[in-house]
N, C-alpha and C positions, 0 to 999 in steps of 0.2 A: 504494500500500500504506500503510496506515498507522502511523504509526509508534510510536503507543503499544500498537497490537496487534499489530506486529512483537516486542516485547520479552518476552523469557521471564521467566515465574517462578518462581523458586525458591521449593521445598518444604523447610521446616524439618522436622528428623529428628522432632520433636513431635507433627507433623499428619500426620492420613492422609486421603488424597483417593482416590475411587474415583470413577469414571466410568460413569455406564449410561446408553447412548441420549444423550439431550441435558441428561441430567441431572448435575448436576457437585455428588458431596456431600462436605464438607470436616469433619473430625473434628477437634480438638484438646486442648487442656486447660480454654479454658474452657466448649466445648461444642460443639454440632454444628448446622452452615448446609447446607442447600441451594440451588441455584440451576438453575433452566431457562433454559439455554441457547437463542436462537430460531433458527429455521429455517436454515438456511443456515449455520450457527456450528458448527464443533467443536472441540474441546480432545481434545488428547494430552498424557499423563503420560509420560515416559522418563527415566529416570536422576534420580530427584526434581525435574524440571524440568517445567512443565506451558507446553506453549502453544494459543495462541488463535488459529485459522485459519478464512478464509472460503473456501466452496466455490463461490463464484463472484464479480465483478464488478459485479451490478446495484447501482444506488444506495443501496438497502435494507441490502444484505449491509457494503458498505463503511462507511456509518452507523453499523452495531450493532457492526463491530466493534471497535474502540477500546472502546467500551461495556461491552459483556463480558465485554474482559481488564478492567479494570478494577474490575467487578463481583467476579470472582472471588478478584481481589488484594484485595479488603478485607475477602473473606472470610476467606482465609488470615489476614490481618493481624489482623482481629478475634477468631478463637480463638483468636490467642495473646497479642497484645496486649491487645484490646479500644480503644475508641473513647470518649472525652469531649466534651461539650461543657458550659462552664460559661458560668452566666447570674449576671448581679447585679440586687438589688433596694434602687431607690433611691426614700428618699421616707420622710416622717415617717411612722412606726406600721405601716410596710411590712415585712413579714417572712413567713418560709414556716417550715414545721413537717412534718415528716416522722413516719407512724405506722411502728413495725418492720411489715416484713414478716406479716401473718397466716398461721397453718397453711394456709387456703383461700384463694381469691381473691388480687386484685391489692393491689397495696402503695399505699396511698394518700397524695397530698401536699393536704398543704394550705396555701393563699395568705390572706393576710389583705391585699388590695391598694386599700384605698380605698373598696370597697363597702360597703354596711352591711350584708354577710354575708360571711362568708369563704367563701371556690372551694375547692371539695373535687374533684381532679383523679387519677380511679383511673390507673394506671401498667400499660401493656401486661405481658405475660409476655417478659423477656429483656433489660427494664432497668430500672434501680437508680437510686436516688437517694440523697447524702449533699447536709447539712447542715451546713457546718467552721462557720457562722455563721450566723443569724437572714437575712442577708441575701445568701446568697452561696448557689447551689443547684449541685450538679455532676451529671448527668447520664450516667451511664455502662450499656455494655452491648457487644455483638460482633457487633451487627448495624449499621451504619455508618448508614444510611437511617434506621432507626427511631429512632436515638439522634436525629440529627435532626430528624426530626418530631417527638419528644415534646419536646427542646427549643422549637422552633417553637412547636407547640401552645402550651407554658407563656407563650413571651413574648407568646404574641396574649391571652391573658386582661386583661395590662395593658400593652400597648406602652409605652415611654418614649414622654412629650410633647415637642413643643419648648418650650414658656416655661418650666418648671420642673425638667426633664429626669427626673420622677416618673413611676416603672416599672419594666416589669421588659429588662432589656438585654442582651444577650451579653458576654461577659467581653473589654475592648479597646474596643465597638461606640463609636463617637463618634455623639453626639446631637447636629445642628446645632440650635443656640438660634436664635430668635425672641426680636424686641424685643416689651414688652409693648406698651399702648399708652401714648403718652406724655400726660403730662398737657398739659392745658390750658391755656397758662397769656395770661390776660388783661392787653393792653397797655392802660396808661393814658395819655391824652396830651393 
């Protein structure tokens, strides 16, 4: 049995979770997640407690589910808390710029990272971006995956190098350096 899908979770008075079929939808304050459940998986709500049970044994079923309690715990977590991830940008002239949200469409960022254009990077529906600094981007939203991938996405635009450690990085990430090359230097004798 597994032991991270052994463990119940608790539903905060906040959120409301309804159940249909394999479909598990979590409501809260800062919004509303879905999640499909796969085959062999299902969840019970009782007493504000929801757990994550497999209906059989096969390798498949054991696999997913640890997975799916998990999945659904950061759904909970994310409509009430919500999910960050922040990046830093390092490197002379290196800075990012954020437009307000438009009436239509997605909220776009934009990098200024070395290129001789700056990366105009439209922003899914469901996460946000602040800007406390020129160099410093945070990343937020209540879907845990996507916050991740759009951070991702951003750092691939300019990963940190090693010689100079110019780019764009995760907030903590250690960039192991590289020597450059050394010079030459000519004995006389």
């Amino acid at each position: 049995m597994s032991r991270v899908g052994r463990k119940p979770i608790p539903v905060p008075e906040t959120v409301t979770v309804r159940l249909q079929g394999q479909a598990v939808h979590v409501q809260g304050p800062k919004g509303a997640l879905v999640h499909h459940l796969p085959f062999g998986i299902q969840a019970r709500l009782a007493d504000r407690t929801l757990t994550v049970a497999r209906a059989d044994e096969t390798a498949r079923s054991r696999a997913l589910h640890g997975l799916s309690r998990t999945l659904v715990h950061n759904m909970i977590l994310g409509v009430t808390q919500g999910f960050t991830k922040e990046l830093e940008i390092q490197g002379v002239g290196y800075r990012a710029q954020a437009a307000p949200p438009p009436a239509s469409g997605p909220q776009v960022l934009t990098l200024q990272v070395g290129f001789s254009h700056p990366v105009t990077v439209p922003l899914p529906a469901g996460v946000s971006v602040e800007i406390p600094k020129p160099t410093q981007v945070i990343v937020t939203g209540m879907d845990k995956a996507l916050v991740g991938q759009v951070a991702a996405s951003l750092r691939a635009v300019r990963p940190a190098e090693p010689y100079k450690g110019m780019g764009i990085r995760y907030a903590g990430e250690v960039v192991r350096r590289k020597a450059g090359k050394a010079v030459a230097t000519k004995t006389q004798g």
